[in-house]
C-alpha positions as CSV (number, residue, x, y, z in Angstrom):
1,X,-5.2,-0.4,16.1
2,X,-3.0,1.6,18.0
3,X,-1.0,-0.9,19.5
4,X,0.4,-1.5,16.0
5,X,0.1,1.8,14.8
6,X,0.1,4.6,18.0
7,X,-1.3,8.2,17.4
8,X,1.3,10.2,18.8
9,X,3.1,12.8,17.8
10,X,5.9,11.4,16.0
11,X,4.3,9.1,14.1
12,X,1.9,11.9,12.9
13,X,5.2,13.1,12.0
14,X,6.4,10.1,9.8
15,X,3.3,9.6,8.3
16,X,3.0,13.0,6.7
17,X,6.6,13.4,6.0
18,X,6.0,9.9,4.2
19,X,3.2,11.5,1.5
20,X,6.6,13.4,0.3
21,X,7.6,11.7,-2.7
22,X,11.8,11.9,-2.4
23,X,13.4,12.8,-5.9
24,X,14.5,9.9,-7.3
25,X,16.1,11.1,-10.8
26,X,19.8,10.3,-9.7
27,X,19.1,7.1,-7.6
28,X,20.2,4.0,-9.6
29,X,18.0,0.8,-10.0
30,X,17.9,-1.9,-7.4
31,X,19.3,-5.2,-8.1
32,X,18.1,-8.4,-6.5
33,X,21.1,-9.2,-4.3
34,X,20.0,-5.4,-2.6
35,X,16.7,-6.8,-1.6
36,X,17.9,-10.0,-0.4
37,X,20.5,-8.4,2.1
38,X,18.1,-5.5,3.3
39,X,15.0,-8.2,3.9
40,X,17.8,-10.5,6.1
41,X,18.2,-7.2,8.7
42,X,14.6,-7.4,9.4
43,X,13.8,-9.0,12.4
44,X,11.1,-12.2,12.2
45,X,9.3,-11.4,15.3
46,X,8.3,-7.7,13.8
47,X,6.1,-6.4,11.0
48,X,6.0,-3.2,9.4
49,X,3.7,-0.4,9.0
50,X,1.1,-2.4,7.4
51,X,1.4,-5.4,9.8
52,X,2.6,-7.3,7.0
53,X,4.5,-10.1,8.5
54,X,8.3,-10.1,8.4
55,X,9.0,-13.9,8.1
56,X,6.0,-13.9,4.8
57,X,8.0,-11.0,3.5
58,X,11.4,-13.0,4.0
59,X,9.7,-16.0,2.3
60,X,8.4,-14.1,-1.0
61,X,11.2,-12.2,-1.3
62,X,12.9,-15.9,-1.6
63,X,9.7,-17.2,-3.8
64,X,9.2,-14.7,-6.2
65,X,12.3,-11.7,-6.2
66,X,11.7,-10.8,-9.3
67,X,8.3,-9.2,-8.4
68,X,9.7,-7.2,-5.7
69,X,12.2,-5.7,-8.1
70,X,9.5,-4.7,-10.5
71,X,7.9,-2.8,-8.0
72,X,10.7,-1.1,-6.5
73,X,12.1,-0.5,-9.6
74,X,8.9,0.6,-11.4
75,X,7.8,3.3,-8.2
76,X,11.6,4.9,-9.0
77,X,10.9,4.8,-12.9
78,X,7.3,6.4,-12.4
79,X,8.6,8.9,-9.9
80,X,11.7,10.0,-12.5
81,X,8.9,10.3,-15.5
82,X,6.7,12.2,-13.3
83,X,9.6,14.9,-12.3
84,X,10.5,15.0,-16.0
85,X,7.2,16.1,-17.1
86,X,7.0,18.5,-14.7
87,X,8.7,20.8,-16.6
């Protein structure tokens, strides 16, 4: 495992900076054309934190976008109810 995921410093780093949740209140909804355009900067011969395969991302993006947008869309919609009823 850690020649996909190495324990060293800065990735102890990232990963607890990444159980932050960001405020999202002011950030708009993402559209399908965002998705398609970020996933085509990823290179095919990499994969992400949780090994996921870029070129199976690349190809479900293509299959099924409007899943992704749910997703995406939904985490920013439960973080904004989740600040708003913090008060």
């Amino acid at each position: 495992m850690d020649t996909h995921i190495p324990n060293d410093l800065r990735q102890g780093e990232i990963r607890s900076l990444a159980r932050i949740a960001p405020d999202t209140t002011n950030v708009p909804f993402i559209f399908h054309g965002e998705i398609a355009i970020a996933v085509k900067t990823f290179k095919n011969d990499k994969s992400g934190m949780d090994l996921t395969e870029v070129k199976v991302l690349k190809i479900s993006v293509r299959e099924i976008p409007e899943q992704f947008l749910r997703v995406f869309n939904g985490c920013l919609q439960s973080e904004r109810r989740s600040h708003y009823e913090s008060f």
